[in-house]
C-alpha positions in Angstrom: -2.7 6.5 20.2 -5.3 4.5 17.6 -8.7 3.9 18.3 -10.4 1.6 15.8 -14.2 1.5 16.0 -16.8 -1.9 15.6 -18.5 -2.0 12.2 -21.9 -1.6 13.4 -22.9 -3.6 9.9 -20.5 -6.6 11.0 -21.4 -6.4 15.0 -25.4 -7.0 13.6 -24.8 -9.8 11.3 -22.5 -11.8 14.0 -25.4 -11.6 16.8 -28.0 -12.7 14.2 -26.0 -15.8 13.1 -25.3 -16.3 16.9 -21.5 -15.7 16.4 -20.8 -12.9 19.6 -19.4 -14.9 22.7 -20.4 -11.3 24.3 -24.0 -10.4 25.9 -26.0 -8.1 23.6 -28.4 -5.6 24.0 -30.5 -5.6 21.1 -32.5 -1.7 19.5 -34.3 -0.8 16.6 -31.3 0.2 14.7 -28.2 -1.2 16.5 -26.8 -4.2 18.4 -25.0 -3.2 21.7 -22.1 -5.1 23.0 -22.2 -5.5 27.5 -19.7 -6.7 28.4 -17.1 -6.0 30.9 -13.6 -4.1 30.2 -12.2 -6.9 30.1 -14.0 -8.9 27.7 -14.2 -6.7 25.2 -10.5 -6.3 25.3 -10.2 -10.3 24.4 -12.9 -9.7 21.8 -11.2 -6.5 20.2 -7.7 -9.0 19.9 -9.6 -12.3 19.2 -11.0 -10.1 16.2 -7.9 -7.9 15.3 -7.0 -9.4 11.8 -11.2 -9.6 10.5 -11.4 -6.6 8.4 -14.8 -6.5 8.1 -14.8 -6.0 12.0 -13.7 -2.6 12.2 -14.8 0.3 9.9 -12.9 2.7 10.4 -9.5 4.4 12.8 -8.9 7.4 14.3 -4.8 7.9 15.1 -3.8 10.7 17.5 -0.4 12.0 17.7 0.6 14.2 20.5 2.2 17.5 19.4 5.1 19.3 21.7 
């Protein structure tokens, strides 16, 4: 199992030039995506090959 995590950097700068087809929730230090299972799956695949969109992965591997 992989999970790959937003880049919070790259998440910010597409809600200020309008880019995210998602709702946003707007703090002082961070731009939060709400938006149902759903569609943040199609967001996570419409954005799979960006590299700027993801910072960084975390891969599991079961041990027997």
């Amino acid at each position: 199992m992989r999970i790959d995590f937003l880049n919070d950097k790259w998440v910010s700068d597409q809600a200020k030039a309008g880019k995210l087809a998602l709702v946003t929730v707007k703090t002082p230090n961070l731009v939060i995506l709400a938006a149902s299972t759903e569609e943040l799956r199609k967001f996570a695949l419409e954005h799979a090959d960006d590299k700027g969109a993801f910072s960084e992965n975390f891969a599991f591997q079961r041990k027997k």
